[in-house]
N, C-alpha and C positions, 0 to 999 in steps of 0.2 A: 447393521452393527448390533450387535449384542452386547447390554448396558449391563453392568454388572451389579450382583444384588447388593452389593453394601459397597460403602469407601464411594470415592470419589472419580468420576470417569475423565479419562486424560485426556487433555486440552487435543493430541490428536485426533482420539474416536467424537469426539463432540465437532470439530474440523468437517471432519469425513461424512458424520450425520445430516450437520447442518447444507452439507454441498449436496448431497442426495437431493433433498428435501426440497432445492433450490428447484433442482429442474421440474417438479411438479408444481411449480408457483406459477404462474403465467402471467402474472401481472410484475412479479417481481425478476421473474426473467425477460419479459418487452422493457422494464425502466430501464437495467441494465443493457441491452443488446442493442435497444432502436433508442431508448434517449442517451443513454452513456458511450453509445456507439461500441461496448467492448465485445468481442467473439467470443462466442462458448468454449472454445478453445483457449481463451487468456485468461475466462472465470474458470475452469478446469486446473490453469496452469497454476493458478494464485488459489486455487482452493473454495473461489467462494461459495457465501451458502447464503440460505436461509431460516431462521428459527422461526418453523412450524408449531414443530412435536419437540419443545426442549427438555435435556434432562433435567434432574431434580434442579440443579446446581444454573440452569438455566433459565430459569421458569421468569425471571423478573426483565428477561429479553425478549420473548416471543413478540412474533411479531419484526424484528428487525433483522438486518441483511448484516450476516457473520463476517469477517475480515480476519485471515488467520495470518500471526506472524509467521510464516515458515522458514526453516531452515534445515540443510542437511549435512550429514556425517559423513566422512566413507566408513567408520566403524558401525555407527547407530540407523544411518542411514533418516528419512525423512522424520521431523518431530517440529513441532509448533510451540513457540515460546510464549504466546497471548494470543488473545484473540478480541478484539473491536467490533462491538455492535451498532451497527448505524443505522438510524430512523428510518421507517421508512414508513408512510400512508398514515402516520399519527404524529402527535405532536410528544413534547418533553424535548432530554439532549439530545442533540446532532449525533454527539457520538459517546458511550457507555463501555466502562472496561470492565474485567472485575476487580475487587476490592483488593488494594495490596499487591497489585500487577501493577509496575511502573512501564510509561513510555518512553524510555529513556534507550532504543534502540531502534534500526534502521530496519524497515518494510524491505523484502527481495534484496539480504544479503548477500544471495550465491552469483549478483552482478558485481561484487567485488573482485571476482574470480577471472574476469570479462580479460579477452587477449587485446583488448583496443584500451589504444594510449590515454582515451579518456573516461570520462563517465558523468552522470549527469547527478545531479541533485532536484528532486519534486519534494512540495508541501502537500502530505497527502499521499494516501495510500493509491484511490482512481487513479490521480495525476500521473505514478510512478506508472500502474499497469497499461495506460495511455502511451507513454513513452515508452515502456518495453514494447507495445505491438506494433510499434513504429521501428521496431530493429533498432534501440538507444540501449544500452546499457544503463541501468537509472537502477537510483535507489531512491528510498520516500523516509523523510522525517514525519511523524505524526501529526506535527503542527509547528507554527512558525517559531516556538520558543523552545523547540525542544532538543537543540545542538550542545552536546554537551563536550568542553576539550577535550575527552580522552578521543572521541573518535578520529581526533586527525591522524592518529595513529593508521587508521582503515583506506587514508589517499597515501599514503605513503608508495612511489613507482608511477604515480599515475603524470601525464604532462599537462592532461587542462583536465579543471572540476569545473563544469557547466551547471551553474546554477537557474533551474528551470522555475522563477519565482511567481509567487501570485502578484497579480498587477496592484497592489496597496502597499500600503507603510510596511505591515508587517513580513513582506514579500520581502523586501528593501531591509530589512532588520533580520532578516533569518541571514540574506547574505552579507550582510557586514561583520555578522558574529561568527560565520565562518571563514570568512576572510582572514579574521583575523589569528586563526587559527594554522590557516590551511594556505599556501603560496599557489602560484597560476588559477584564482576563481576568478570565473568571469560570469557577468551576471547576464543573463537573456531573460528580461522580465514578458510575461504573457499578456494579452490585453486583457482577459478573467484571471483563467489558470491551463493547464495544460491540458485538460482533460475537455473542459469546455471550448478553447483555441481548435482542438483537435477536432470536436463535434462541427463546428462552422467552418474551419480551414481546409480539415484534411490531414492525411499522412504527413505528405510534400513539405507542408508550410510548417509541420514543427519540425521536421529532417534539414530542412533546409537552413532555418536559426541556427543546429546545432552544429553543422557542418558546412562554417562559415568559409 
């Protein structure tokens, strides 16, 4: 990618960088493949990356594992709404936006699009791309308080919303507040979260929760 001399480089080319950059990390591609169990192929899918070499605009991330929100057009075609910096081999947050980016939207929206009568709900961006390689249609909230009423507009046609929640309170609080929102949720709580379930269970065992 070629950074441009002035103004501000779009949350795509910085996406695209940062995923480059990923597959020459070896340490930060074994965490992901051998401990997160996820395929180069579903970090491909989802975009992710690494910030090595960050742009200007980036420099107070290096160092952490990129999370691009993506979405696509059929006029504009692929574009990236935020993107989420998560820790990784140092300490500080867990997880880092930029400034004035709200999380107030769902991770792999183009599973809303899914021809099956359901769909799932994860806490968590992993968790969601866990249950996408599982063949689940799943979307991912960015954290458990992040459901906000307009989206029940987005189940609208669907027959069951499968709530894939984290095994604590606030597992249990994400789906009450959509519940309350949203008719047919049914909650399948995890004994971590999905992503972790999925490293110790397997495919099988979260396919099989969901397709009771």
């Amino acid at each position: 990618m070629t950074r441009p001399a002035n103004g501000s480089t779009p949350l795509i080319s910085r996406a695209q960088l940062y995923a480059e950059q990923l597959k020459e990390h070896t340490d930060a591609m074994a965490y992901l493949t051998e401990e997160r169990k996820l395929t180069p192929e579903t970090l491909e899918r989802f975009g992710v990356g690494m910030v090595t070499d960050p742009t200007p605009e980036d420099k107070s991330y290096r160092g952490r594992i990129s999370i691009p929100y993506l979405h696509w057009s059929r006029t504009r075609g692929a574009n990236v709404s935020a993107i989420r910096f998560r820790a990784f081999g140092h300490g500080g947050a867990k997880y880092l936006g930029h400034p004035g980016v709200t999380t107030d939207r769902f991770f792999n929206p183009s599973d809303f699009d899914t021809y099956e009568s359901f769909i799932c709900v994860t806490e968590g961006e992993f968790d969601c791309m866990s249950a996408y390689q599982c063949g689940l249609p799943a979307v991912g909230l960015p954290g458990a308080t992040q459901w906000c009423t307009w989206m029940k507009r987005l189940f609208v046609g669907f027959d069951r919303i499968y709530i894939l929640a984290d095994g604590d309170k606030a597992g249990k609080d994400m789906t009450d507040a959509i519940a309350k929102d949203v008719p047919n949720v049914h909650l399948l709580p995890m004994e971590v979260d999905v992503n972790a379930d999925y490293v110790k269970y397997g495919e099988s065992y979260i396919k099989e929760m969901v397709r009771l």
